[in-house]
C-alpha positions in Angstrom: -9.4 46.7 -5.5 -6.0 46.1 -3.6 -3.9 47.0 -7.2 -5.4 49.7 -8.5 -7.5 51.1 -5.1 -9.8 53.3 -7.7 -12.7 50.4 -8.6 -15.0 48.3 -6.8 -13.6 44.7 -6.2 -15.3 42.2 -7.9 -12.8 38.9 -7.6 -10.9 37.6 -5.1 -7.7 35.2 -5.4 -8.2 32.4 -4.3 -4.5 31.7 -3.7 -3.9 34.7 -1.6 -6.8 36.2 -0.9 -6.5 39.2 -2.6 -9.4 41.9 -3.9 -9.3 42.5 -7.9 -11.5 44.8 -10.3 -11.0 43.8 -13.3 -8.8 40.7 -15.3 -5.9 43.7 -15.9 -5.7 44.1 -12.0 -5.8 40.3 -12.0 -2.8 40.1 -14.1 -1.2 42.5 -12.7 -1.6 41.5 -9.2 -0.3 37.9 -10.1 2.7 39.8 -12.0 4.1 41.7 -9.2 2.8 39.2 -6.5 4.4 36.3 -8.3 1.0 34.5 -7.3 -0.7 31.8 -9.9 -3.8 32.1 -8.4 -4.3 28.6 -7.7 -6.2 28.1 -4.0 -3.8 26.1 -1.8 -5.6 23.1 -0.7 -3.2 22.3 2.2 -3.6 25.9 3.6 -4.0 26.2 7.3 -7.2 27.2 8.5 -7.6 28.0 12.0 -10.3 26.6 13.9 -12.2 29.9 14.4 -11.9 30.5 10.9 -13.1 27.0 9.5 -16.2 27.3 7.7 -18.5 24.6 5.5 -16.3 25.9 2.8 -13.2 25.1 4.2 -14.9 21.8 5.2 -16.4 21.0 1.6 -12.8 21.5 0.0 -11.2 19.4 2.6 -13.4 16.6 1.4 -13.1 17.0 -2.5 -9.6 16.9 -2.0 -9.8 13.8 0.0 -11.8 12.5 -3.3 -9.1 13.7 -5.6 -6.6 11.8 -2.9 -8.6 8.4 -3.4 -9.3 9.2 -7.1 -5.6 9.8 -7.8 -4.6 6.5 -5.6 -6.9 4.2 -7.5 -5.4 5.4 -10.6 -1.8 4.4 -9.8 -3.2 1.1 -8.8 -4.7 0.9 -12.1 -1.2 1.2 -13.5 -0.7 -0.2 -17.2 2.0 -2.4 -15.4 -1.2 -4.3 -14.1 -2.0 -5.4 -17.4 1.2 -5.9 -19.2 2.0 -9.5 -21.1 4.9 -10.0 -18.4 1.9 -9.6 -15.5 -0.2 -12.2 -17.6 2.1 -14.5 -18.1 3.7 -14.5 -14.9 -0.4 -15.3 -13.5 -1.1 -17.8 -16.3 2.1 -19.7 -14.9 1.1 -19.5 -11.2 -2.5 -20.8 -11.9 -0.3 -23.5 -13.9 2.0 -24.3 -10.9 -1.1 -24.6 -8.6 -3.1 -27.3 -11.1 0.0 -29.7 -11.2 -0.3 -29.6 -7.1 -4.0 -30.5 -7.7 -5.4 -26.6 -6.5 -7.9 -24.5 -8.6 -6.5 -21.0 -8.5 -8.6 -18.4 -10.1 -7.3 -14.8 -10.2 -9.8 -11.5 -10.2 -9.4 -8.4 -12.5 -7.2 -5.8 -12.1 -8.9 -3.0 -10.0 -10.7 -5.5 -7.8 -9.2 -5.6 -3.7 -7.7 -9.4 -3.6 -6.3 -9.2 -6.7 -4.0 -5.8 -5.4 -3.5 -7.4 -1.9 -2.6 -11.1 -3.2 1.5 -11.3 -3.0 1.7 -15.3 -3.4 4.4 -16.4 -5.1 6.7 -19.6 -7.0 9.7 -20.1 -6.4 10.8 -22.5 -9.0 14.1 -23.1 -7.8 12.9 -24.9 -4.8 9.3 -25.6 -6.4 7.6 -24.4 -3.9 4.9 -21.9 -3.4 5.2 -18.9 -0.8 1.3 -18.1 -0.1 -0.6 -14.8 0.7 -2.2 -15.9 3.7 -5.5 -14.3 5.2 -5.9 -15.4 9.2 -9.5 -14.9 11.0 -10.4 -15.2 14.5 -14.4 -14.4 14.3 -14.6 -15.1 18.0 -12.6 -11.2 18.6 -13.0 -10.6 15.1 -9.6 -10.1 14.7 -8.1 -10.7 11.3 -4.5 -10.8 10.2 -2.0 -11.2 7.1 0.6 -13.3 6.3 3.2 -13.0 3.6 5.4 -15.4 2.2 4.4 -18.2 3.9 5.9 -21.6 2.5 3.7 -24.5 1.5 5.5 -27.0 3.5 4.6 -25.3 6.9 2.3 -27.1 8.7 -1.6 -24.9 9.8 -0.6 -25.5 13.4 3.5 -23.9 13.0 1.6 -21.2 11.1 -1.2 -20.6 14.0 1.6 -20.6 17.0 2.4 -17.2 17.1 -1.1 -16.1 17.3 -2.5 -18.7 19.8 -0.1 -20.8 21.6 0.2 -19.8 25.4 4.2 -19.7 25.3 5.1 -18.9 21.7 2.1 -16.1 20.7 3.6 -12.6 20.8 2.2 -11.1 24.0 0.2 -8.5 22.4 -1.4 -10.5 20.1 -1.8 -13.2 22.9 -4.1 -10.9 24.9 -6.2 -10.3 22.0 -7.1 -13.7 21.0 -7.1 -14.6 24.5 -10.4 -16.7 24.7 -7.7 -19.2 21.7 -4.9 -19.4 24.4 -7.0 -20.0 27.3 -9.0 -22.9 25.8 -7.4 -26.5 25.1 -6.0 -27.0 21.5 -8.4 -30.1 20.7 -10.9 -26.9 20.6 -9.5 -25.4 18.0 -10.6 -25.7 14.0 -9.7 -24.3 11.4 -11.9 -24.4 8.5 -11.5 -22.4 4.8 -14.7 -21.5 2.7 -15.9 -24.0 -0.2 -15.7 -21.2 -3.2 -18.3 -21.8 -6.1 -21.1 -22.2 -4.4 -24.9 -20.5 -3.8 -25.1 -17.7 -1.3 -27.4 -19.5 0.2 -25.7 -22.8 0.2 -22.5 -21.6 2.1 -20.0 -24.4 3.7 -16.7 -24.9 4.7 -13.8 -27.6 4.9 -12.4 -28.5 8.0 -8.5 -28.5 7.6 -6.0 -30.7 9.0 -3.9 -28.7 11.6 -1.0 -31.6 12.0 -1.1 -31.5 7.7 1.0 -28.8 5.8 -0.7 -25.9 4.2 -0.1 -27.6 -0.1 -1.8 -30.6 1.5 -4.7 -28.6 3.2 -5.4 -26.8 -0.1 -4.9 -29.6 -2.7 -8.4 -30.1 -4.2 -9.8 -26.5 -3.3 -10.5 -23.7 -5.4 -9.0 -20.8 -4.2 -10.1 -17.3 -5.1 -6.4 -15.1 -5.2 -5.3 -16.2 -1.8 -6.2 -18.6 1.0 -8.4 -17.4 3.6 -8.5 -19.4 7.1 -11.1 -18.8 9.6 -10.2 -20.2 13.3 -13.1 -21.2 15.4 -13.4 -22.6 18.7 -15.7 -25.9 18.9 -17.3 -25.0 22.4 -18.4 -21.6 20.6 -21.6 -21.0 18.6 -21.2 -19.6 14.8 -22.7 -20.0 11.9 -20.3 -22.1 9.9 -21.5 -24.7 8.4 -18.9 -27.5 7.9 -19.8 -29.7 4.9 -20.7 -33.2 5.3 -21.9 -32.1 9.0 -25.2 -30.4 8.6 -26.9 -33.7 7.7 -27.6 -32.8 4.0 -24.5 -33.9 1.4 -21.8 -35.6 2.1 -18.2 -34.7 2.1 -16.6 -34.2 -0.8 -13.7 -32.9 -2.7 -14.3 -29.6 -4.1 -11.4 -30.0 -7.2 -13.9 -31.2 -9.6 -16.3 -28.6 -9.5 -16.5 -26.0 -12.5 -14.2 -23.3 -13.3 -16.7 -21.5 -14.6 -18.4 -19.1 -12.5 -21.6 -18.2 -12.7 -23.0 -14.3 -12.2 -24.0 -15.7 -8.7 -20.9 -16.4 -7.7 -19.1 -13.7 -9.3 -21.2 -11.7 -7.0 -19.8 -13.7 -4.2 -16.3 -12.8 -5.5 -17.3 -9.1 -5.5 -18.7 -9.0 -1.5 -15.3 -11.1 -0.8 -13.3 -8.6 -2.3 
């Protein structure tokens, strides 16, 4: 024992390390050593000294990390009237511009991501924008991006040869490098079977409040740009022979547990 140096230790600290006997050398020990006995896990460890321990603690900390992250996003401010109303009022906004907006639960990825907003003094919508390139799989966001701005303003700094920014240029370089007629952008028909999947082609020259008047959208917008003269598995609807195109604003808003899985594996 390191207080009293008469009786075999039988507890360590695991704040500083030290040998105790009994719970009076404990108390002592934290009296005099102003130590709360609490194991500091930020400590240094050396690398000599790391053991599966040290490397056990390191990850239930990293769980408490996550644990405690997922409970500030969880906040009660999530789920206040304000919060509600302000959603109930931009799923309003969107159905007078002829666009199905559905909103997740609180606690669900999209739902803490999506920043789309209304501005009501110029009655316009400012969009959360989600931007994939499957071809590099490469996938970027936009904020704020007004509903009046045309798909192919919004696409320039990402794949025109003079405007892109260079770094991103080099990226998506198999986008720059082949002609813009190439280029499609299509957006993923929501409601639908897992098995049944499709997508809309959009209008590049159109702005984006045209592009996504009669869709259902699921929180935000997500655009996937494809190359014509490149193989994937999109499916564009109306093209694969079976149904013909159609507008997707009169489907149900109801979702089925289907497609609430869908929502899930988007999220």
């Amino acid at each position: 024992c390191e207080t009293c140096s008469k009786e075999e230790a039988k507890y360590r600290c695991p704040r500083c390390m030290k040998y105790s006997c009994s719970l009076l050398c404990v108390k002592k020990h934290k009296l005099t050593q102003s130590c709360n006995g609490v194991r500091d896990k930020t400590a240094f460890v050396s690398i000599n000294e790391f053991t599966d321990l040290n490397l056990l603690s390191d990850y239930r900390f990293l769980e408490d990390v996550g644990r405690a992250a997922d409970a500030a996003a969880r906040r009660c401010t999530m789920h206040s009237p304000a919060t509600k109303r302000l959603l109930h009022c931009l799923r309003n906004k969107a159905r007078g511009c002829n666009i199905e907006l559905k909103t997740l639960p609180v606690g669900f990825t999209k739902r803490r991501e999506n920043s789309t907003t209304f501005n009501s003094m110029e009655n316009k919508f400012y969009w959360h924008l989600k931007l994939v390139f499957p071809h590099c799989h490469a996938e970027y966001t936009l904020k704020g991006v007004p509903d009046d701005k045309t798909l192919a303003d919004i696409l320039k700094p990402y794949i025109d040869p003079v405007e892109s920014d260079p770094i991103i240029c080099q990226r998506l370089k198999i986008y720059t490098a082949s002609p813009q007629s190439d280029v499609q952008i299509l957006m993923k028909i929501e409601n639908r079977n897992r098995n049944s999947v499709r997508y809309n082609k959009l209008d590049a020259s159109r702005s984006l409040l045209d592009n996504l008047k009669g869709k259902v959208i699921i929180e935000y917008p997500t655009l996937f740009v494809v190359l014509k003269t490149l193989k994937n598995d999109m499916v564009i609807l109306g093209q694969d022979g079976s149904e013909p195109t159609q507008s997707t604003g009169s489907e149900s808003s109801s979702l089925s547990s289907m497609e609430e899985g869908e929502i899930r594996d988007s999220s």
